[in-house]
N, C-alpha and C positions, 0 to 999 in steps of 0.2 A: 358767371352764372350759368347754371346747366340749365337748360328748358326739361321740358316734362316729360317726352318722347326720350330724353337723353338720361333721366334720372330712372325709369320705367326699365328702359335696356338695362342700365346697368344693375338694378336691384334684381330682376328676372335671369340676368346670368348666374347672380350667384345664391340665388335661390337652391339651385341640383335639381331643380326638375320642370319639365314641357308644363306639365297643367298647374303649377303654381306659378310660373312666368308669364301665361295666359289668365288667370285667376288675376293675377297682379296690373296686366294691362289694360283687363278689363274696369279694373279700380274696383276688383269687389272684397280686394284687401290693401290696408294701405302701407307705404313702406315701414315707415314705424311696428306696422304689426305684425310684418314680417319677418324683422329684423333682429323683433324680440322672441317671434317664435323659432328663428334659425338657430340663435342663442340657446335657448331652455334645448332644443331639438339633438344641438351638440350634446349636451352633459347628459342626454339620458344615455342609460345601457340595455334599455331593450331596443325589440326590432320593429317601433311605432316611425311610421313615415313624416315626414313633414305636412302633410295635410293629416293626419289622424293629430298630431298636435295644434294645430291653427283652427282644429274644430272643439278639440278638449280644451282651445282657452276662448273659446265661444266666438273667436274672429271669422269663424268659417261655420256655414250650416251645408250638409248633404245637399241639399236641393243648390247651392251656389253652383257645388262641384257640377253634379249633373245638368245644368244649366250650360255651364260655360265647357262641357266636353261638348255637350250637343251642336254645340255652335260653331266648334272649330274639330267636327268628329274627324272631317278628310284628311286634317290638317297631321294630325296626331297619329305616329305612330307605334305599335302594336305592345312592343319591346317595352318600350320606355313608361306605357301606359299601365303594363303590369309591374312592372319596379317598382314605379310611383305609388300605384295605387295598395301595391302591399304585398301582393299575390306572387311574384318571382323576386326571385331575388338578382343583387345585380351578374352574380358568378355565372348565375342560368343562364342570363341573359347572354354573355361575352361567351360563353360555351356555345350556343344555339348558333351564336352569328358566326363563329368560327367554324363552326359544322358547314352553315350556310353558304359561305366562302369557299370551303374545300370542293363543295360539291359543283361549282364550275357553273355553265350553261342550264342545266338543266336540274336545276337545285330546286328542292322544294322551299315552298311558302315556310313562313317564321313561326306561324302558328301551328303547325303541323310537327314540326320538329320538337315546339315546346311539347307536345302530348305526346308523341312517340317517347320520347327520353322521358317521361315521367313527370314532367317537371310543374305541369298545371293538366287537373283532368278535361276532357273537351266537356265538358256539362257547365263546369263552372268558367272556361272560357265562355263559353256561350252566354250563363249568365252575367259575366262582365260588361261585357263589349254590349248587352240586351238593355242592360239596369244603368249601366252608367252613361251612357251613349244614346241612349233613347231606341235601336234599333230592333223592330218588333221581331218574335220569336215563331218563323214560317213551322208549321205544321205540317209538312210535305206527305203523311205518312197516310193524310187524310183527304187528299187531293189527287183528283186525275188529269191527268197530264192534257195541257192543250196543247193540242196536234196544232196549230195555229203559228203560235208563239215558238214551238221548239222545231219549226220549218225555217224558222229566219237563221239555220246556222247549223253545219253536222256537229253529228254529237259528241264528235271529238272537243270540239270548241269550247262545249258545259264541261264537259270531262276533267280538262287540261286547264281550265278556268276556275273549276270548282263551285259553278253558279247554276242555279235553275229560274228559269220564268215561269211562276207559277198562277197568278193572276193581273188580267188588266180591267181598268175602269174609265173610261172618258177616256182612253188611249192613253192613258197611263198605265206603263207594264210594273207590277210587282216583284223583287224581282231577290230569290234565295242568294245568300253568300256562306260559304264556310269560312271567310275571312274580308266584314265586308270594308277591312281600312287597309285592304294588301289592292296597291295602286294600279297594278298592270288587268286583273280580274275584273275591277271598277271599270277602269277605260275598253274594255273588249265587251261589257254588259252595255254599256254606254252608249259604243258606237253603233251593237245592236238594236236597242229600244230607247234611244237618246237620253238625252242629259237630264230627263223629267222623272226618271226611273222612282221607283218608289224602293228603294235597299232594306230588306230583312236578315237574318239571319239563318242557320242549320245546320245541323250536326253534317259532318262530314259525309257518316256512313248514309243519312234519311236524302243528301243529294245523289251521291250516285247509286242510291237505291232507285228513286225518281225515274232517274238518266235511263238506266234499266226497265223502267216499267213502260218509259216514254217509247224505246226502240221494240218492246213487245207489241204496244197497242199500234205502232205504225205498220206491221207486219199483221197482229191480229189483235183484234177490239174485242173479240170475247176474253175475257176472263174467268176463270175457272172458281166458283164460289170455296169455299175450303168444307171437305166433307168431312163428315163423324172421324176419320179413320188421322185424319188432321189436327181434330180439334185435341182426342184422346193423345195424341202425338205431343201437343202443344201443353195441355194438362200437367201430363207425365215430367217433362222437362221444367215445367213451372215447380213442382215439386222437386225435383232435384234439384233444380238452382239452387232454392231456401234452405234444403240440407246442405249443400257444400260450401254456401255462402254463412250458415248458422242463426238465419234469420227463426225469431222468433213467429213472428204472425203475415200471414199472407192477406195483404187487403186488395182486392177486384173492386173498381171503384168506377159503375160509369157514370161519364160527365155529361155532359153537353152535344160533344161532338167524337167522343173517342172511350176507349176504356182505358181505364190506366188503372196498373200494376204496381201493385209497392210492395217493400219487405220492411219490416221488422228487425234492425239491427242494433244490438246494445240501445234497443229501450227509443230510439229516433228514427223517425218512418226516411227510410231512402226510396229513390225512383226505382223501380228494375227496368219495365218495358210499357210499351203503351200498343194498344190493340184497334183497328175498326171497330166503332159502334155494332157493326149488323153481325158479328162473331158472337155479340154477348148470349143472346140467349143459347144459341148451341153451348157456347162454354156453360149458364149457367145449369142446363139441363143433365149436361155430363157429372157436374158435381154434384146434382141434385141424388142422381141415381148412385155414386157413390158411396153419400153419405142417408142411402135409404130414407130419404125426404120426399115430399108428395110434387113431382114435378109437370104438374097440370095448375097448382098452386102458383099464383103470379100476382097475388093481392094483398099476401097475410107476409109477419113475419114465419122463420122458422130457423130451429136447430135441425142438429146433426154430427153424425161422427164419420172418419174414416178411417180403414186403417190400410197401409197405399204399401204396398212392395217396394221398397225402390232397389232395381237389379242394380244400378251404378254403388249404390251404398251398401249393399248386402246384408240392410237391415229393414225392419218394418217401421212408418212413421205413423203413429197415431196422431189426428185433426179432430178438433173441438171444430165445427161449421156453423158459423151464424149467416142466414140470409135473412137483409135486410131489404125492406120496401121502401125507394127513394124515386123523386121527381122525375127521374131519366133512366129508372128500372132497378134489378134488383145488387142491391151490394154485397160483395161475399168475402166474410172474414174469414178466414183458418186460423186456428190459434194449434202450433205444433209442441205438444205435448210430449212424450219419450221420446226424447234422443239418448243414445248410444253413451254410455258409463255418464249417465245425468246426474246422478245421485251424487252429490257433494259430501264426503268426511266432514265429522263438527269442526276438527282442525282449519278447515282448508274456506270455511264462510266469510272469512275476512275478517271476524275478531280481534282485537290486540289483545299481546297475553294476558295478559292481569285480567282482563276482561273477562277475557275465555275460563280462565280458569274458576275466579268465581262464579261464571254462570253453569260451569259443569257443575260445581262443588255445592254450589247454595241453591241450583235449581234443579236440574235436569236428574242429576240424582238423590233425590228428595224421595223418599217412601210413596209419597201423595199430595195431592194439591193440582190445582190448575195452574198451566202455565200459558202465558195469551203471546203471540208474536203479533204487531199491529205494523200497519201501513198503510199507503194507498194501494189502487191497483198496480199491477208491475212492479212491487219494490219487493221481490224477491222472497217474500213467506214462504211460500210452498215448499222454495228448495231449503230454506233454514229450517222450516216443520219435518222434512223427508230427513234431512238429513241429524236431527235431532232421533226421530225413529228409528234412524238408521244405527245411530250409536247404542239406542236401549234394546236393540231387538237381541237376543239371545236365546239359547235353548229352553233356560229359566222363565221364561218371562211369556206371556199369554198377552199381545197386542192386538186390539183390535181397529179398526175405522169404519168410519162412517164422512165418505167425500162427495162431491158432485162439480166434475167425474172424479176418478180414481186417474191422477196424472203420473204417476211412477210406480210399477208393482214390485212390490219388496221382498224378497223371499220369505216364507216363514212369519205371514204379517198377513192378518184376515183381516181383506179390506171391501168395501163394500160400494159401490158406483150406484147413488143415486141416480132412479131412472121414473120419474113422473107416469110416463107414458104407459106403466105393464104396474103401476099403483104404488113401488117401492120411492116413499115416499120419505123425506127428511124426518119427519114428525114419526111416522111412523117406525123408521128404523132406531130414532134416541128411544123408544119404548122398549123395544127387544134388548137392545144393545146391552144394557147392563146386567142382562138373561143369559149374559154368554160367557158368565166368570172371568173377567177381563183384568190383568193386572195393570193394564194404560190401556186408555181411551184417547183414541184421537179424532177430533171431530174438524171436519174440512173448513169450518170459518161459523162463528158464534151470528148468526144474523135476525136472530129476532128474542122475547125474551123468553121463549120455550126451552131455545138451546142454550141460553144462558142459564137459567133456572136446572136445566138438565146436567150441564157441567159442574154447577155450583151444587148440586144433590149429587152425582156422583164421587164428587172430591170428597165431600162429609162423611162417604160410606167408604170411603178411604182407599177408593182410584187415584188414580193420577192419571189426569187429564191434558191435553197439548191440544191447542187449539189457534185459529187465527182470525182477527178482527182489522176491521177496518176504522181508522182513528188518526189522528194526527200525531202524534208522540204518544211516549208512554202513560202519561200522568192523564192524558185526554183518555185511555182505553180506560180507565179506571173509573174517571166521570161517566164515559158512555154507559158502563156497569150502572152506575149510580141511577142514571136518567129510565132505563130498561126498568126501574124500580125494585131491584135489587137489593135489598139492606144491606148496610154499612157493614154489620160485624160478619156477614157470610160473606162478603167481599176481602176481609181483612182477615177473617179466620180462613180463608182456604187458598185464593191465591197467593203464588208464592213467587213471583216473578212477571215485570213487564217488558217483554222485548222490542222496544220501534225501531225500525230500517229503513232506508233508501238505497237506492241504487243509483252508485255514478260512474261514469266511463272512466276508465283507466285512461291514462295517455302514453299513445304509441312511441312505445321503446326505441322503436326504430327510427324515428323522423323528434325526437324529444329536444326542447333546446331549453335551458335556463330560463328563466321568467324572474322579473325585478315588478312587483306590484305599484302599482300607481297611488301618487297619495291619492285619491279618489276613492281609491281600494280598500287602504288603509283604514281612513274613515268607515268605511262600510265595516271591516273586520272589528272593527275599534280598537285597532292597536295603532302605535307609535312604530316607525320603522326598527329601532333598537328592541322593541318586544320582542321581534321576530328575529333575533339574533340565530345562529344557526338551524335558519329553515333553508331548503334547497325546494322553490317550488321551480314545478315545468310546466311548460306546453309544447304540442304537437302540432308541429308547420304544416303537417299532409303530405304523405307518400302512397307509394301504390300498398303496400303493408296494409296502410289503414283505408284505404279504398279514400286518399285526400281529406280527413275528417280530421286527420289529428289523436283520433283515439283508438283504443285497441283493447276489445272485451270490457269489462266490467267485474266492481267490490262493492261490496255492502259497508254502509255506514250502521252503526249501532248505537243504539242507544240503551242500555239495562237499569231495569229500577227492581231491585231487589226488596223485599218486603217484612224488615226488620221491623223489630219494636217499635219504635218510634214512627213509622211510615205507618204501620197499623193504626196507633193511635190517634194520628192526624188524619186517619180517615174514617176510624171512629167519630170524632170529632167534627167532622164536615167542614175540614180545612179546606182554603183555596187553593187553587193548583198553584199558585206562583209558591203559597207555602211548605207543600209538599214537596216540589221539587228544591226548596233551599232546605229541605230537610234530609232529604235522599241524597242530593251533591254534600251534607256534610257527615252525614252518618252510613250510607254505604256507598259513599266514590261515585255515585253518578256521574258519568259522562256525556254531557246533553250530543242530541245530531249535529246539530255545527262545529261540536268541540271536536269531537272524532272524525269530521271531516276535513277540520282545520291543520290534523294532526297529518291526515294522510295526505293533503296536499303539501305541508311543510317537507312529508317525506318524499315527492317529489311522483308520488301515485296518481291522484288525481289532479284537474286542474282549479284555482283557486275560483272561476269563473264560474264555476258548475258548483262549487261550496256555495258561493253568494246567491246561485241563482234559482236552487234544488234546494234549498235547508234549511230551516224552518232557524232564525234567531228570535227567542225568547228575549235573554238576558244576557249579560254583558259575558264576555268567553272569556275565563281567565288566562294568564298566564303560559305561554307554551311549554317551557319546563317543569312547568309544573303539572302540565296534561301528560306531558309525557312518562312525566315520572307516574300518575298516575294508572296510566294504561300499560306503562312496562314497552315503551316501543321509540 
């Protein structure tokens, strides 16, 4: 008979990994259900760890894990911790340590080596070792240094350590790590401020920035405030980041105790930088004056515009500027409008053929009639509306707009920038507008029932209108008509087309690996794994490429409801939308948003995560060869 200490050893060897060997002797899984999740863990062929399946068969909750790292954090290390946990792989890892080896005496840390070579970004080390480990996240950036504490040791010792002391309490020092599970850094903090130390974590570069600021103030304690000539320095740079980075909207967000900085990338807010609190108002004042805003004003909202030089790009960036009034002062969005060849070909908006071709064919060149592009915020109208104008615009042809603002100016295309403030007013400009013999009218988004009513009497006098709303699919822009109190038969007689979109991230080419969906997936998708016979979907591991995200740019999902006879009639009729659209899927090929993004995840474009998680399922998705064959792709 084996005793339990003896049955515990041997199940935790052949587990493959440190925190399921501990998870196990903890007994907070038993061997039985380990044995059968080692089993199911062989036969899959994706790249899911042994704890990502011992929690998908419900044997395991998050909180076990980060429980039982907490408890054995010294114990564990670094290497084996990211393996396990999902984040490097094992080649990373035998690569890293073989680096580590070569370098002899004077070899750097493990962690270090993984972020040099690309292999995990230090942000999300930081998050790892923070979120699973319990190890809180020092703020160094925001802290002045105790001359106290950083006298118990030259400053080679932090240096060469990679640790700072940034707070004590009851003689308990606090105490920064760039790596707080690498043993020799632990023991050298240790014997400094004893074994009671309270361990946090930091970014490499916010310690020996610290370290730096600590041998300034030991020499001289004044500090020098950051002047105007700083801030416009600081500005300037901020703005160019975003252009060479391609962020769409610059958010200034202060907090609490700092300002923090983010960008706008493919549609998901990233960190860029984080600032001093007592920098905000100079920053906000410099922008204020930029975008010709009243900066004495510190109570009210406001807009504003810029339009910024930037020498490094050698082109101009026009900014949308919203300041907002919050708890801890003001917040400042930039929304970066023209960039450099913006304008998208209709080709190039991510259509499938078939698609494409009957939305040129049956809509866009159509004598007359409205046509609506709907969505939420960010899902990409404006450049599907530009780039629609962009295809009509011709010597022939008299296009005018009426936008708020005017985001891309098009040659050859009278466009007009709503501006409240000097009286050119929305209301106002749909009166003129059809005073200016227009052969298309393009109105920047339908938002009340004036400019509905306006579009729907322009189309009758046999414009052709392009315009975009805000709605959930396409079948809902057409209720929203409805609700605006619009009649049935000016909605049916004159619209000629409904376009809904989304926007989802591509996955980075460069870092792509094969993906095998989960039954869990399955279910969600409502297909059978034999449904999905020749799909090739992917995901993106994280490279520097994609800045460790996985993705890389962004395509539109579509959806087209075309406005045949029969759609007319059904909405004559004050058909429900489930009716209308098994009307439209059977009499002009509708392709709902989930189908078309099912389609493009099959084709290995997007990821299936971001179908399920982004896209509206109505009704059950038919068949993929059958979508395909429908879309021609």
């Amino acid at each position: 008979m084996k005793n339990n200490d003896q049955e515990k050893t041997e199940a935790g060897s052949t587990a493959g990994g440190q925190i399921v060997e501990l998870l196990y002797a903890e007994g907070v899984i038993t061997k039985e259900q380990l044995q059968y999740a080692q089993r199911v863990h062989s036969k899959l062929q994706t790249t899911k760890t042994l704890i990502d399946v011992l929690q998908e068969l419900e044997y395991l909750k998050r909180d076990d894990v980060v429980r039982t790292l907490r408890a054995h954090s010294v114990s564990i290390r670094i290497g084996d911790l990211l393996v396990e946990l999902g984040y490097l792989k094992k080649s990373e890892l035998m690569t890293a340590l073989n680096l580590q080896k070569e370098e002899g005496a004077g070899r750097k840390m493990l962690g270090d080596i993984f972020i040099e070579k690309g292999f995990i970004e230090e942000r999300r080390l930081i998050e790892v070792l923070s979120f699973q480990l319990g190890f809180p996240v020092a703020e160094l950036e925001f802290r002045k240094p105790d001359r106290k504490l950083f006298a118990k040791a030259p400053f080679e010792t932090f240096r060469d350590g990679l640790f700072v002391p940034y707070e004590s309490q009851d003689g308990v020092v606090s105490v920064a790590f760039a790596n707080p599970l690498e043993k020799r850094s632990r023991e050298n903090a240790e014997r400094l401020f004893g074994k009671e130390l309270k361990p946090a974590i930091a970014s490499r570069k916010s310690i020996l920035t610290a370290i730096v600021a600590a041998q300034k103030q030991a020499g001289n304690d004044d500090v020098a405030a950051p002047d105007e000539s700083t801030v416009v320095g600081m500005i300037n740079k901020l703005f160019d980041d975003a252009m060479t980075q391609g962020a769409s909207d610059i958010h200034i967000e202060p907090l609490k105790d700092r300002l923090r900085i983010r960008f706008r990338h493919d549609g998901i807010m990233m960190p860029h930088t984080e600032l001093p609190l007592d920098i905000a108002p100079q920053l906000s004042s410099r922008i204020k004056v930029m975008a010709q805003a009243d900066i004495a004003e510190k109570r009210r909202h406001q807009d504003g515009r810029i339009l910024y030089e930037s020498r490094l790009h050698g082109f101009n960036l026009d900014m949308r500027v919203s300041f907002y009034i919050t708890i801890f002062g003001e917040k400042i969005v930039l929304r970066l409008l023209n960039k450099k060849e913006a304008i998208l070909d209709i080709h190039q908006i991510g259509m499938a053929p078939r698609m494409l071709q009957q939305f040129i064919s049956e809509a866009l060149e159509t004598p007359s009639g409205v046509m609506i592009i709907t969505g939420p915020t960010g899902s990409g109208k404006t450049s599907t509306l530009y780039g629609c104008v962009s295809h009509l615009n011709n010597i022939n042809t008299s296009i005018i707009t009426a936008e708020d603002p005017v985001e891309f100016v098009i040659e050859g295309v009278s466009q007009c920038s709503i501006n409240q403030k000097i009286g050119v007013t929305f209301e106002e400009t749909l009166r003129h507008i059809v005073r200016q013999d227009p052969d298309i009218i393009v109105l920047g988004e339908i938002r009340d029932t004036f400019s509905a009513e306006t579009a729907i009497q322009a189309a009758l006098t046999g414009h052709k209108v392009l315009t975009t709303f805000h709605t959930e699919d396409s079948i809902g822009g057409l209720l929203r008509l409805m609700n605006m109190q619009i009649e049935s038969f000016l909605i049916s007689s004159t619209v000629v087309c409904v376009v809904a979109q989304r926007l989802l991230r591509l996955v980075c080419n460069d870092c792509a690996q094969p993906y095998i969906p989960t039954p869990a997936e399955y279910g969600r998708l409502g297909y059978a794994a034999k449904d999905l016979a020749g799909a090739q979907f992917r995901q993106g591991r994280g490279c520097k490429q994609c800045r460790f995200t996985g993705f890389r740019g962004r395509t539109a999902i579509f959806e087209l409801l075309v406005m045949n006879e029969a759609v007319k009639e059904a909405i004559m009729q004050s058909k429900s939308s489930a009716e209308i659209r098994r009307l439209s899927m059977e009499t002009s090929g509708l392709v709902t948003l989930f189908e078309d993004g099912l389609v493009k995840a099959a084709n290995g474009l997007v990821s299936i995560h971001e179908v399920l998680r982004d896209l509206p399922r109505i009704s059950m998705p038919r068949p993929l060869h059958e979508l395909r064959r429908i879309l021609g792709s």
